[in-house]
C-alpha positions in Angstrom: 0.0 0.0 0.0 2.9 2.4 1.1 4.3 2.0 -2.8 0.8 3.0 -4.3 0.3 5.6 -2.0 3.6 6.7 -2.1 3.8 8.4 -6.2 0.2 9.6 -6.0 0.4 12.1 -3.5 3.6 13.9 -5.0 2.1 13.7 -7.8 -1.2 15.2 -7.3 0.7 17.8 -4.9 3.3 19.0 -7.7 0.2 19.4 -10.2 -1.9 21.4 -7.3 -0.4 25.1 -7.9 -0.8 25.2 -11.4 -4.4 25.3 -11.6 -4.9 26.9 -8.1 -4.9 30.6 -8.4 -4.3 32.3 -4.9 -0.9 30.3 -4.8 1.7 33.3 -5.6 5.0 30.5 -6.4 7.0 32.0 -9.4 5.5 29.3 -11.8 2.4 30.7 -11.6 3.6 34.6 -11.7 2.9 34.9 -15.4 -0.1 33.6 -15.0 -1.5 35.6 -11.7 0.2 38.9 -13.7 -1.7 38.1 -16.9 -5.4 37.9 -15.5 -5.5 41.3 -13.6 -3.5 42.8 -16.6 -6.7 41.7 -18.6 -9.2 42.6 -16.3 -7.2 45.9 -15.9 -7.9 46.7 -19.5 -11.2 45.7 -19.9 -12.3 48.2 -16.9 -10.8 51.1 -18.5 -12.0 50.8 -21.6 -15.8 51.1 -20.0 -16.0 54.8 -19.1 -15.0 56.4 -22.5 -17.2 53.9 -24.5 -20.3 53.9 -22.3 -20.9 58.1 -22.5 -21.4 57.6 -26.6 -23.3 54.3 -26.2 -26.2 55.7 -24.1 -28.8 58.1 -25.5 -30.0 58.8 -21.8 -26.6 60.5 -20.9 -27.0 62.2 -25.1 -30.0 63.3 -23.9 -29.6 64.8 -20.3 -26.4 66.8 -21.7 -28.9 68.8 -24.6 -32.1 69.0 -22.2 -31.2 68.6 -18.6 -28.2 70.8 -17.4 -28.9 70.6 -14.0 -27.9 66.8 -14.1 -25.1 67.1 -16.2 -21.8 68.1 -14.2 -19.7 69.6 -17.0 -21.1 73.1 -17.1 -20.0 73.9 -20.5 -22.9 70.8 -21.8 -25.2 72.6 -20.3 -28.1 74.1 -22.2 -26.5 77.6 -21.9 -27.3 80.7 -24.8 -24.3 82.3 -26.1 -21.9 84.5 -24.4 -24.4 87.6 -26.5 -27.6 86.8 -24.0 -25.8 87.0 -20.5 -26.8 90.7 -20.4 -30.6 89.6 -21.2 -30.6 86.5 -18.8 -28.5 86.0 -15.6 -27.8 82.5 -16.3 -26.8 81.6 -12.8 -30.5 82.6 -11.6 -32.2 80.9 -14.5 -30.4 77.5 -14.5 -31.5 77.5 -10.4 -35.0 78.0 -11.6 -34.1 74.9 -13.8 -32.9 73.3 -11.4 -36.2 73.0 -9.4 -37.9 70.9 -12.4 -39.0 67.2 -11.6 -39.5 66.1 -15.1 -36.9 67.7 -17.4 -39.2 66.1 -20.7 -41.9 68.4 -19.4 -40.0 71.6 -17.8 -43.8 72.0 -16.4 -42.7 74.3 -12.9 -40.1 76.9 -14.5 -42.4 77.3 -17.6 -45.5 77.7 -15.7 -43.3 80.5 -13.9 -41.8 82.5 -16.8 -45.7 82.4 -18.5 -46.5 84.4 -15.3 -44.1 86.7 -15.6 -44.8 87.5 -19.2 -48.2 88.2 -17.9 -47.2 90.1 -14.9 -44.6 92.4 -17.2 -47.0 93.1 -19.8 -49.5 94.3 -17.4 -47.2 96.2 -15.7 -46.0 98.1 -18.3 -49.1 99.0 -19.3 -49.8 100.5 -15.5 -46.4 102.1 -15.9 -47.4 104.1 -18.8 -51.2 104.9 -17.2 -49.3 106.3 -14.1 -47.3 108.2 -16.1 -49.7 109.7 -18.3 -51.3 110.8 -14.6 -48.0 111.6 -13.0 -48.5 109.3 -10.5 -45.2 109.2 -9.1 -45.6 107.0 -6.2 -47.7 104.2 -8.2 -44.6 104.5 -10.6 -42.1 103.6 -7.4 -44.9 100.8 -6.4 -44.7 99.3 -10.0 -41.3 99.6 -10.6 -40.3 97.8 -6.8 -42.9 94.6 -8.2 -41.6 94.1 -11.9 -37.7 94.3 -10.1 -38.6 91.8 -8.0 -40.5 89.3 -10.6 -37.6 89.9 -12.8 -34.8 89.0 -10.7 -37.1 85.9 -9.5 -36.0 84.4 -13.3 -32.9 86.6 -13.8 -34.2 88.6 -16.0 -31.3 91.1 -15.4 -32.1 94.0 -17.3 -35.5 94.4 -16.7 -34.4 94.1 -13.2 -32.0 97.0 -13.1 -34.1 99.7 -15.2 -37.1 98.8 -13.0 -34.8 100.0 -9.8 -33.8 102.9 -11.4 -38.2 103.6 -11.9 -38.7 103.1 -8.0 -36.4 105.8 -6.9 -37.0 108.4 -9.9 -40.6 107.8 -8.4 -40.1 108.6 -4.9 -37.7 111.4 -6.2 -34.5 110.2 -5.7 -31.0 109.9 -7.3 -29.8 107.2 -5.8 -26.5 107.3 -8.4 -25.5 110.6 -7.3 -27.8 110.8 -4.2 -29.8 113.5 -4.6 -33.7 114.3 -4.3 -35.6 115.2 -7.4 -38.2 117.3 -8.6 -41.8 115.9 -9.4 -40.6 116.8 -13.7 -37.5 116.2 -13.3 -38.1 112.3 -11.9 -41.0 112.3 -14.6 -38.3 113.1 -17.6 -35.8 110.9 -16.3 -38.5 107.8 -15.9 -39.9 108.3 -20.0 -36.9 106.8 -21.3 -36.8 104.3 -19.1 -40.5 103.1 -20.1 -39.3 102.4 -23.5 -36.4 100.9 -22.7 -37.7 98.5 -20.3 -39.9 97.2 -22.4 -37.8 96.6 -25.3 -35.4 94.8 -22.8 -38.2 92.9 -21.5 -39.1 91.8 -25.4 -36.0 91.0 -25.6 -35.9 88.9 -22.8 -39.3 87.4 -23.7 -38.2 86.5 -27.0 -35.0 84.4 -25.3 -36.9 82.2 -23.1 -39.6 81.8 -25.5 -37.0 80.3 -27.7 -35.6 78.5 -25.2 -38.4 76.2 -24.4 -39.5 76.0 -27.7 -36.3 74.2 -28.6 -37.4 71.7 -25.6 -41.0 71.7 -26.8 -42.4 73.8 -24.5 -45.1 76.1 -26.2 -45.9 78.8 -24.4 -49.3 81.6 -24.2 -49.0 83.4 -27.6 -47.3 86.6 -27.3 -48.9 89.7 -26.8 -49.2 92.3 -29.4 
């Protein structure tokens, strides 16, 4: 028994580490380095492959930038429109979308401001026609604060400037005004305004439109 017991135990022990991977002996080194080589390789090769191969991540890039990382993918205008839209305030509006197919919550909030600016401006230019001064500070403290709501930066800034002129006050050089002369300086700023606001309207409604978002029809 000791003679057939004897050659099959060395034998079976000497074949053992060449198909038993956690054993590190150096016949087996090329073999242990080969396999993690492989799986090495086939690991990196995932991330630049899978961005192109999925049209989810295609997708969230052109119509979702709050999910996208890489600011510069993000559904941004060009450089031209940052003086119409502060981007930063509009993409946090964004931001507060649950379904980025629909953009339901920041539309249904820039459609109310179109309304709220158009009727404004139309107040704006009653109160001035009755040199209503104070109304004209009311009117002009709202539409600043709808429009910096969305970023609507412009809009914002020249609606400032109508609630001091309309409680008579300078409040670049700081200095009070007369009743004409806060009149004369708030005229211009009527028609700018609203041509800023246009502008402005004419932006976002081409923004969602792109996403197919169809907003109120535009006011004459």
């Amino acid at each position: 028994m000791s003679k057939v017991a004897a050659p099959s135990v060395p034998r079976k022990n000497e074949d053992t580490p060449k198909s038993a991977p956690p054993v590190p002996p150096s016949p087996n080194g090329k073999v242990a380095d080969a396999r993690p080589a492989a799986a090495t390789s086939s690991r990196a090769s995932v991330p630049p492959s899978s961005p192109p191969a999925s049209p989810a991540a295609r997708r969230a890039v052109s119509e979702a930038p709050s999910a996208v990382p890489e600011a510069d993918d993000e559904p941004e205008p060009e450089a031209a429109d940052s003086t119409i839209i502060d981007l930063e305030t509009f993409q946090q509006i964004l931001d507060l979308d649950d379904d980025e197919d629909s953009w339901e919550f920041s539309s249904e909030m820039v459609w109310q401001y179109f309304d709220q600016a158009s009727t404004t401006f139309e107040e704006m230019k009653e109160a001035f026609e009755a040199k209503d001064l104070l109304k004209l500070s009311n009117l002009g403290h709202f539409l600043k604060g709808s429009s910096a709501a969305l970023g609507v930066c412009k809009v914002q800034a020249t609606c400032e400037k109508i609630q001091h002129y309309g409680k008579m006050w300078d409040d670049e050089n700081g200095a009070t005004l007369t009743p004409k002369e806060a009149l004369s300086r708030i005229e211009p700023l009527l028609t700018s305004g609203k041509q800023e606001y246009e502008a402005a309207e004419k932006w976002l409604r081409s923004w969602y439109k792109e996403r197919g978002v169809t907003g109120p029809p535009q006011a004459d």
